[in-house]
N, CA, C and O atoms as a printed pandas DataFrame, in Angstrom:
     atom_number atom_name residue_name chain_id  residue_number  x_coord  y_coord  z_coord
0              1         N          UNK        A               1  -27.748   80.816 -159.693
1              2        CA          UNK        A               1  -28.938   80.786 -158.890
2              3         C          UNK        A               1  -28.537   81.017 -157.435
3              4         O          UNK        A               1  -27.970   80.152 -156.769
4              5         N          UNK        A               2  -28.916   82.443 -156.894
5              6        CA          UNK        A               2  -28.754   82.192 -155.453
6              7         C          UNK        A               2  -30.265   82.496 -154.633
7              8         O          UNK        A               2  -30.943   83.518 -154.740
8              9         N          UNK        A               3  -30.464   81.688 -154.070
9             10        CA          UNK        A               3  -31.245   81.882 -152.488
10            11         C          UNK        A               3  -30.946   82.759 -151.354
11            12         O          UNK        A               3  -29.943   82.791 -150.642
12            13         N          UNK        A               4  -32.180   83.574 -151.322
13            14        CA          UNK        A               4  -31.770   84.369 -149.653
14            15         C          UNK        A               4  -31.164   83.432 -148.805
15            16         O          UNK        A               4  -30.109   83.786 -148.279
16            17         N          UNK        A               5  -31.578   82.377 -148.571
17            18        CA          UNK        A               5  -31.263   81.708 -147.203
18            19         C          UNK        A               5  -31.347   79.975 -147.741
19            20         O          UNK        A               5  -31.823   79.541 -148.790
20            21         N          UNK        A               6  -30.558   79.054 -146.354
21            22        CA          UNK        A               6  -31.393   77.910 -146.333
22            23         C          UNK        A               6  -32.463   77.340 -146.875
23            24         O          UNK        A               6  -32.666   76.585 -147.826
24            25         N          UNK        A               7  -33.230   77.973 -145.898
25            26        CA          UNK        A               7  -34.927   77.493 -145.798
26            27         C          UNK        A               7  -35.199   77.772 -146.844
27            28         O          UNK        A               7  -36.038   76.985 -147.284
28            29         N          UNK        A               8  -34.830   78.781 -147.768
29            30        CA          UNK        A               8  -35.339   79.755 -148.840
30            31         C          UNK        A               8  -35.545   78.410 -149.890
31            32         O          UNK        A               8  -36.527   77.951 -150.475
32            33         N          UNK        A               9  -33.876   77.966 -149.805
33            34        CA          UNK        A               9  -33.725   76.778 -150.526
34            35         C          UNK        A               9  -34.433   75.747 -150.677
35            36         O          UNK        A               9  -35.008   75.404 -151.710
36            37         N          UNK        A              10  -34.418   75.062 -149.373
37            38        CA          UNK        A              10  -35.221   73.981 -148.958
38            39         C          UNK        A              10  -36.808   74.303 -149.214
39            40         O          UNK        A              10  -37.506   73.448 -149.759
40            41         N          UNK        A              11  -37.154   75.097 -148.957
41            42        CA          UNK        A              11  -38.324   75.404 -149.813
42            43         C          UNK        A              11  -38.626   74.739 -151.045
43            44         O          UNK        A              11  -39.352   73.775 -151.288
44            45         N          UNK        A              12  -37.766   75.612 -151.917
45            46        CA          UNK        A              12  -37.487   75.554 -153.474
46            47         C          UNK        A              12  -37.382   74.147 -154.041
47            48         O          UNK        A              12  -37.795   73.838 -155.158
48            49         N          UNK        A              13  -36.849   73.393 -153.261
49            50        CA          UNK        A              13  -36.611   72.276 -153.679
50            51         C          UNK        A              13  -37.808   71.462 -153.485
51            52         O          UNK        A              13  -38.329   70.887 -154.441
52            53         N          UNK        A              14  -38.405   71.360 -151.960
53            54        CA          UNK        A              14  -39.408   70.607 -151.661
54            55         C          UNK        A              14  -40.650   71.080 -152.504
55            56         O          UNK        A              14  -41.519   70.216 -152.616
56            57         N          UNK        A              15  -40.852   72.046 -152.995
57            58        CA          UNK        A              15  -41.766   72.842 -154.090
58            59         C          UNK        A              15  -41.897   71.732 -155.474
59            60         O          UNK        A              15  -42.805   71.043 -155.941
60            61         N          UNK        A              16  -40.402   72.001 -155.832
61            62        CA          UNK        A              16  -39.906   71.213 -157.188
62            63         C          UNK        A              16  -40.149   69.382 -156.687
63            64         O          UNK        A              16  -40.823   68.631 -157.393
64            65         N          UNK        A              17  -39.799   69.137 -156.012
65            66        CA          UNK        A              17  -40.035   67.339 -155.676
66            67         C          UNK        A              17  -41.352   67.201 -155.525
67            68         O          UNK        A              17  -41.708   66.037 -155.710
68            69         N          UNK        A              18  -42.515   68.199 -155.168
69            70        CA          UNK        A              18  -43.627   67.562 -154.847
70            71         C          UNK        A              18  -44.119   67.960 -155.905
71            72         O          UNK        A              18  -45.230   67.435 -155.847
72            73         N          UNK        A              19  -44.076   68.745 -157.224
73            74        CA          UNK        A              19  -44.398   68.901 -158.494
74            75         C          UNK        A              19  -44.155   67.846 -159.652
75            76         O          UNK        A              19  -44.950   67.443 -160.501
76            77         N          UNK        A              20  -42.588   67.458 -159.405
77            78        CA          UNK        A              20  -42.595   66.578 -159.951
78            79         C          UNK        A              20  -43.437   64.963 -159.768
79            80         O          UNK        A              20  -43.918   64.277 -160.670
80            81         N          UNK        A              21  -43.409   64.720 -158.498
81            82        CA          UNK        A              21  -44.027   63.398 -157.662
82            83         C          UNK        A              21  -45.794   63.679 -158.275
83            84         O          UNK        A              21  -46.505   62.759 -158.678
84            85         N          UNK        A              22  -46.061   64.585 -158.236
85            86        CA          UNK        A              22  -47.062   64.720 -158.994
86            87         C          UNK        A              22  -47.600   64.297 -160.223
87            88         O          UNK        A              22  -48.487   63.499 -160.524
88            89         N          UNK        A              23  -46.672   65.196 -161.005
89            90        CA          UNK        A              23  -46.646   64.699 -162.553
90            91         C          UNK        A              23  -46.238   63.155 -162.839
91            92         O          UNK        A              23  -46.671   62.489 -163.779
92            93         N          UNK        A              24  -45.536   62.816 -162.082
93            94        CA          UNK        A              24  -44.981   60.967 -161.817
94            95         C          UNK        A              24  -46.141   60.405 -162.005
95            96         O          UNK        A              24  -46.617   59.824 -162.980
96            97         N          UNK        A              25  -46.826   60.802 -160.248
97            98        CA          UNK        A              25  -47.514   59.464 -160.375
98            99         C          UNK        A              25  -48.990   59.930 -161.122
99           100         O          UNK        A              25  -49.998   59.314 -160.776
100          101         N          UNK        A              26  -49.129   61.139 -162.258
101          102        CA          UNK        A              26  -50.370   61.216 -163.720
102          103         C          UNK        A              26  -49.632   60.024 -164.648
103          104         O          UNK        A              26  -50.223   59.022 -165.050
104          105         N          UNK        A              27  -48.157   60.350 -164.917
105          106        CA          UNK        A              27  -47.720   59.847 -165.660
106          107         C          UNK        A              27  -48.099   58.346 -165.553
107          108         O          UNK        A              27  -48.853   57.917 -166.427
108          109         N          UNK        A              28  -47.720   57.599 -164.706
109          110        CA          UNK        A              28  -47.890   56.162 -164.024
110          111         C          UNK        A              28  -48.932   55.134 -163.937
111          112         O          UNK        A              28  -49.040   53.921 -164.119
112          113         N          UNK        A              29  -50.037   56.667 -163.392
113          114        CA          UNK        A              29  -51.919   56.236 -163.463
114          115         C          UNK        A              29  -52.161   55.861 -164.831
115          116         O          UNK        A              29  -52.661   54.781 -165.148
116          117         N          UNK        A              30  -51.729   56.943 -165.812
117          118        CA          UNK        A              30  -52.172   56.728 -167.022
118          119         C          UNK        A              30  -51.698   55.406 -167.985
119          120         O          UNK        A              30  -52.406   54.664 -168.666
120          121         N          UNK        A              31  -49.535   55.397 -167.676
121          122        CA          UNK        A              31  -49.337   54.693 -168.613
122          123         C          UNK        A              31  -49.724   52.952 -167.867
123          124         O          UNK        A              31  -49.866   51.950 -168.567
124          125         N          UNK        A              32  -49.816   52.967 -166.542
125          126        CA          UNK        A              32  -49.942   51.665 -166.075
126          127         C          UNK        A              32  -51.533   51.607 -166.113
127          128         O          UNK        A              32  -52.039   50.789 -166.881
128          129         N          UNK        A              33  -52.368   52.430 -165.327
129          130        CA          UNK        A              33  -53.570   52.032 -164.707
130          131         C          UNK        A              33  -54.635   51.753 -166.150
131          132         O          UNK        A              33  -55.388   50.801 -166.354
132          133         N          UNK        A              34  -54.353   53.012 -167.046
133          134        CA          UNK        A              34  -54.985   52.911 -168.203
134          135         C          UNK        A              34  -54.648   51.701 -169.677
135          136         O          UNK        A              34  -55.556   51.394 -170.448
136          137         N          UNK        A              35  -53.172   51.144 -169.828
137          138        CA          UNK        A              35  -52.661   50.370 -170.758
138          139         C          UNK        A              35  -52.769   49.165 -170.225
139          140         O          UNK        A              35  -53.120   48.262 -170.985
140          141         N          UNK        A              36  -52.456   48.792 -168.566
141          142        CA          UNK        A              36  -52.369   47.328 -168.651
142          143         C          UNK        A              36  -53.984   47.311 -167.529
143          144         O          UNK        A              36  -54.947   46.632 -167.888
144          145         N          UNK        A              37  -54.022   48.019 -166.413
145          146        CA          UNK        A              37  -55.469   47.480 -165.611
146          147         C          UNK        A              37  -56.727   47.856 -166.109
147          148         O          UNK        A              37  -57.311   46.785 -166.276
148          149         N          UNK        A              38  -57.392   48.668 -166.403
149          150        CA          UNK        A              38  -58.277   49.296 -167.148
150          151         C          UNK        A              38  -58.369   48.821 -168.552
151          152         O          UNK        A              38  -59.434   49.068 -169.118
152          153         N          UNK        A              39  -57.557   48.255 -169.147
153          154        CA          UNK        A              39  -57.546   47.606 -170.725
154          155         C          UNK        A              39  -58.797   47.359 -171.044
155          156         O          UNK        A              39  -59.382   47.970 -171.938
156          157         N          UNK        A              40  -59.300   46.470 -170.363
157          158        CA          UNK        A              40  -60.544   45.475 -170.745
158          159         C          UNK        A              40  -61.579   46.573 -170.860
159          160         O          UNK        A              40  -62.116   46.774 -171.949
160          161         N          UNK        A              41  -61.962   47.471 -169.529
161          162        CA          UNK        A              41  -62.625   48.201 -169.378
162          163         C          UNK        A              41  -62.684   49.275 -170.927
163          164         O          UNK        A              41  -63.609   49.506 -171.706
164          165         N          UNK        A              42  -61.152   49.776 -170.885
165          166        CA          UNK        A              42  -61.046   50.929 -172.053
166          167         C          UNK        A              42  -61.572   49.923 -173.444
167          168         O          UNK        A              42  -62.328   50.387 -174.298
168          169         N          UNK        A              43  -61.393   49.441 -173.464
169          170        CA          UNK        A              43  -61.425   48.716 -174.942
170          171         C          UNK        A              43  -62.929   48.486 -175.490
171          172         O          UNK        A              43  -63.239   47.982 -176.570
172          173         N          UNK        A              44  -63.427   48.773 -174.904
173          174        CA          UNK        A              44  -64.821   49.108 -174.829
174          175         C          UNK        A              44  -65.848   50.230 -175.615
175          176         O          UNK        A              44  -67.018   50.267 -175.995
176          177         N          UNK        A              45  -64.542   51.195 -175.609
177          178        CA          UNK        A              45  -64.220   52.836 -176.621
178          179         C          UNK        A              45  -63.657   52.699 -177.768
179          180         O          UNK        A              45  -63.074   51.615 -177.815
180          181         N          UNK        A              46  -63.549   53.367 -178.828
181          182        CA          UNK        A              46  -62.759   53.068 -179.660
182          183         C          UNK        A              46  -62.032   54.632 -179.878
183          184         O          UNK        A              46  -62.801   55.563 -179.638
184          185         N          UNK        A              47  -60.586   55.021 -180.322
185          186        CA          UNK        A              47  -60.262   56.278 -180.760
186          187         C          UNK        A              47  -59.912   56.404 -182.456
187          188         O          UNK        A              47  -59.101   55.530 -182.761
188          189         N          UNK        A              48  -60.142   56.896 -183.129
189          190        CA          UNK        A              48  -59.479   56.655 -184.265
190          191         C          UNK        A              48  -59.482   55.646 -185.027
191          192         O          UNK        A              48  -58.700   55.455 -185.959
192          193         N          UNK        A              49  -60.887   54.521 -184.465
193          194        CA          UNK        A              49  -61.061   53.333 -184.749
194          195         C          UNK        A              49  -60.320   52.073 -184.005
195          196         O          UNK        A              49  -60.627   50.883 -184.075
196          197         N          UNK        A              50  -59.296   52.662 -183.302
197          198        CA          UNK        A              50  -58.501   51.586 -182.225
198          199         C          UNK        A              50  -59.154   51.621 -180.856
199          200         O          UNK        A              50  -59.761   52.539 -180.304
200          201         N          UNK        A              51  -58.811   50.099 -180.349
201          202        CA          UNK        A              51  -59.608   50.286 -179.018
202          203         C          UNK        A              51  -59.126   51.317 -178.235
203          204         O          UNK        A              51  -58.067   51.863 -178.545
204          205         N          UNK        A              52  -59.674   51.616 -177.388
205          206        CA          UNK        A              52  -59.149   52.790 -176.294
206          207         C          UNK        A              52  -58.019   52.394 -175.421
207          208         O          UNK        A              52  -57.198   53.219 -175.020
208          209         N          UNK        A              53  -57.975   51.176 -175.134
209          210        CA          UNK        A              53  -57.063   50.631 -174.514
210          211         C          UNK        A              53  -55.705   50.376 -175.055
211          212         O          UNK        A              53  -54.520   50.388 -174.720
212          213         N          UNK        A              54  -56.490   50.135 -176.069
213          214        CA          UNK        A              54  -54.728   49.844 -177.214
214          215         C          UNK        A              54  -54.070   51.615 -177.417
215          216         O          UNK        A              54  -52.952   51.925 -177.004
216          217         N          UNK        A              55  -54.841   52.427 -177.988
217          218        CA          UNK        A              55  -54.954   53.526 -177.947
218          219         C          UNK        A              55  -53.934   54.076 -176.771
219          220         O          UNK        A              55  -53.024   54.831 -177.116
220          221         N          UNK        A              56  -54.095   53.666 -175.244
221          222        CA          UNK        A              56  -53.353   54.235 -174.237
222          223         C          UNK        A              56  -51.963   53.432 -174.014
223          224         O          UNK        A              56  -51.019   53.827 -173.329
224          225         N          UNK        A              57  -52.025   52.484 -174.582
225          226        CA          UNK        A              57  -51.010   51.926 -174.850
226          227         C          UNK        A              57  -50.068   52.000 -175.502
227          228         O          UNK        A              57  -49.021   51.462 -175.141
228          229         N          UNK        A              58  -50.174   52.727 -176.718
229          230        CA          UNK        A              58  -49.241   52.990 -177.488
230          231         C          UNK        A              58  -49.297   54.077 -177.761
231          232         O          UNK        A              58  -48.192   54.587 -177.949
232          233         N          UNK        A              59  -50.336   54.869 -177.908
233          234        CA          UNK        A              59  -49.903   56.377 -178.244
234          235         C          UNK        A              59  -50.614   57.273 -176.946
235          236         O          UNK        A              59  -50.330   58.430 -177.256
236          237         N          UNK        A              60  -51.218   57.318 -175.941
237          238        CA          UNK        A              60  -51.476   57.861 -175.031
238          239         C          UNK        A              60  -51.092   58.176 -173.577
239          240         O          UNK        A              60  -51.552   59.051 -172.843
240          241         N          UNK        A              61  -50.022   57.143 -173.302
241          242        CA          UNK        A              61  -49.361   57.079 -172.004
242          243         C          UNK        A              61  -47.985   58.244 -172.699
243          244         O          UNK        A              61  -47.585   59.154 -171.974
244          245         N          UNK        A              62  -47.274   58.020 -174.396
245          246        CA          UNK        A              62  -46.493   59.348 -175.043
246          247         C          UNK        A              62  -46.898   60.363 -175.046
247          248         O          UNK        A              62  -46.260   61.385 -174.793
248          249         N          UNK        A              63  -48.729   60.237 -175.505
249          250        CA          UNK        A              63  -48.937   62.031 -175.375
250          251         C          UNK        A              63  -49.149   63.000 -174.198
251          252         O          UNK        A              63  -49.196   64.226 -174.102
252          253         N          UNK        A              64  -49.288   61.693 -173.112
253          254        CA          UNK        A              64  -49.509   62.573 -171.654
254          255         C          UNK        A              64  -48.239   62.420 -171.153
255          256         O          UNK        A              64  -48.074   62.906 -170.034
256          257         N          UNK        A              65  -47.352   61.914 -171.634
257          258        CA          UNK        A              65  -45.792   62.116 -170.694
258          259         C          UNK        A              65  -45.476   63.870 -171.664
259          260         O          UNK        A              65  -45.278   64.971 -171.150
260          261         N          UNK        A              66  -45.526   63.586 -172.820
261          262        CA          UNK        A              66  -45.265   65.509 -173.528
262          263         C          UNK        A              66  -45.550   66.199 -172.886
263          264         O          UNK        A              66  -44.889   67.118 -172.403
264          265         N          UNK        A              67  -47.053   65.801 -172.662
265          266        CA          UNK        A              67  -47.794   67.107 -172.105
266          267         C          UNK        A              67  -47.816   67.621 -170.826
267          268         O          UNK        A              67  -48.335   68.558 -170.220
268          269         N          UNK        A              68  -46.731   66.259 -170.524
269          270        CA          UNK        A              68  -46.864   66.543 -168.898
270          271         C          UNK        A              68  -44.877   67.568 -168.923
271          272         O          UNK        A              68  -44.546   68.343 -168.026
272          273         N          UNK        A              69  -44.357   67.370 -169.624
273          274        CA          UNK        A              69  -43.050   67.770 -169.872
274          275         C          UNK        A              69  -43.539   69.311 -170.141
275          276         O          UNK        A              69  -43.129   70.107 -169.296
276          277         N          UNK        A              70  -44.300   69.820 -171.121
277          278        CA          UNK        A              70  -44.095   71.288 -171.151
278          279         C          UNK        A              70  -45.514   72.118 -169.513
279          280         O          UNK        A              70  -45.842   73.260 -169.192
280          281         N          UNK        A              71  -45.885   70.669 -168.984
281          282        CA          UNK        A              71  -46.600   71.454 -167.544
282          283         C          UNK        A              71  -45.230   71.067 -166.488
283          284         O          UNK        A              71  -45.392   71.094 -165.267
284          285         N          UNK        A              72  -44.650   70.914 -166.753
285          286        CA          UNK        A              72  -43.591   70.811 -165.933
286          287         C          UNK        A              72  -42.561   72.345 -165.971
287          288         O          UNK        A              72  -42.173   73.083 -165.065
288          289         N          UNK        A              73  -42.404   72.369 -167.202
289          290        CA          UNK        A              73  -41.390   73.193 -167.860
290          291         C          UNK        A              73  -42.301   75.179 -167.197
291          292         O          UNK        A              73  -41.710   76.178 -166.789
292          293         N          UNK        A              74  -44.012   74.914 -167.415
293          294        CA          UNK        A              74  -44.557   75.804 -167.063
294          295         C          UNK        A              74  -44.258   76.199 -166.028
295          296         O          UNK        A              74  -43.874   77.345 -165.794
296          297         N          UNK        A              75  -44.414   75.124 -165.078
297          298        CA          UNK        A              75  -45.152   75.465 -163.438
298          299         C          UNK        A              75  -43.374   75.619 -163.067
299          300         O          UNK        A              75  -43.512   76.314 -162.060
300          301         N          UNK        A              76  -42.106   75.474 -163.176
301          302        CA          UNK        A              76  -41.069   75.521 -162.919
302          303         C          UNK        A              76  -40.617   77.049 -163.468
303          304         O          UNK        A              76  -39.875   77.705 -162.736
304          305         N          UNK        A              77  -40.986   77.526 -164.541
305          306        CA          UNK        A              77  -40.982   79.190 -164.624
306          307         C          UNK        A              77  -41.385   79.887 -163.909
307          308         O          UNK        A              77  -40.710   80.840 -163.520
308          309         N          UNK        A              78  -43.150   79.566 -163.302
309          310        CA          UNK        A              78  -43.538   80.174 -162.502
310          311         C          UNK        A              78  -42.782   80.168 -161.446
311          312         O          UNK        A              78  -42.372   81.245 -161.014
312          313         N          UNK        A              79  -42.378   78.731 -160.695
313          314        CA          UNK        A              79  -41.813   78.798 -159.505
314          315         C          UNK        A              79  -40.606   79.193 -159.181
315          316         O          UNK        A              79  -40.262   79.497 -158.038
316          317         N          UNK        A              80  -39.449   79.218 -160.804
317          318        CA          UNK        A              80  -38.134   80.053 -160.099
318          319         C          UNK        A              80  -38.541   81.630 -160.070
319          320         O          UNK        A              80  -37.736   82.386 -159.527
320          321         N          UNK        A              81  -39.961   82.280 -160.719
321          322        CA          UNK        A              81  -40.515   83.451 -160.588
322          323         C          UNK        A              81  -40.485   84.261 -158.756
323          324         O          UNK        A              81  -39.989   85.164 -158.082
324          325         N          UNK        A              82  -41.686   82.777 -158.723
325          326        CA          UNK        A              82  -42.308   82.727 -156.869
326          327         C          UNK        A              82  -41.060   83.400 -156.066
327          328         O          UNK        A              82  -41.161   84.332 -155.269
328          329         N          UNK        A              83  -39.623   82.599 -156.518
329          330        CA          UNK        A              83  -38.756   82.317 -155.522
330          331         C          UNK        A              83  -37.529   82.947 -155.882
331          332         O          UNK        A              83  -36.440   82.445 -155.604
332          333         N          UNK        A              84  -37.711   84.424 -156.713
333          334        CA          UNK        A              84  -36.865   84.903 -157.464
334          335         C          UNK        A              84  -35.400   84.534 -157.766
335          336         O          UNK        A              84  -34.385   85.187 -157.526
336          337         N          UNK        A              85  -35.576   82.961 -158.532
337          338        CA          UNK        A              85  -34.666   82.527 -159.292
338          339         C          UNK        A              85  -34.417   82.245 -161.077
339          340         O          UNK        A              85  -33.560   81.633 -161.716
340          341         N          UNK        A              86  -35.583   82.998 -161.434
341          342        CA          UNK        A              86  -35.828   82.947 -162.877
342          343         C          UNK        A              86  -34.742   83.650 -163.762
343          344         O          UNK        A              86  -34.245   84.584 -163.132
344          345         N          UNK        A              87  -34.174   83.496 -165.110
345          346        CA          UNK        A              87  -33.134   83.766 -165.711
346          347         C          UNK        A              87  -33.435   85.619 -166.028
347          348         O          UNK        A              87  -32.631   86.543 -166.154
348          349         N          UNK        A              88  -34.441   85.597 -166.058
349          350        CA          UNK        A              88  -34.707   87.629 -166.949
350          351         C          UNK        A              88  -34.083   88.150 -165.157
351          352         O          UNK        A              88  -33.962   89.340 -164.868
């Protein structure tokens, strides 16, 4: 991987940290705000016959960390694209 320049770099990176810090704190909202503060509230729903709350608790804070792994994996193709560091 090379960079025109510095900045080119520093770019690249601050690009990638504020993408990730992103996806963090979905990840965080969901597995904290939705499993332990919102509980009472969610539980109110049911998914699959489980409360909603239990629901984000055990299988929903996993399916949004996946899903947040292949939008990660996306938006990081695009961006070694942006910043012509992609493997093709």
């Amino acid at each position: 991987m090379a960079f025109e320049s510095e900045s080119h770099a520093r770019a690249y990176w601050r690009d990638n940290l504020r993408l990730m810090l992103i996806l963090l704190a979905i990840w965080a909202g969901v597995s904290y705000g939705c499993a332990i503060l919102l509980v009472d509230v969610l539980n109110r729903f049911s998914v699959f016959g489980f409360k909603l709350g239990f629901w984000f608790a055990h299988q929903g804070s996993i399916l949004t960390f996946i899903v947040l792994i292949f939008v990660y994996a996306w938006r990081m193709n695009r961006l070694d694209r942006e910043y012509g560091v992609d493997e093709a």
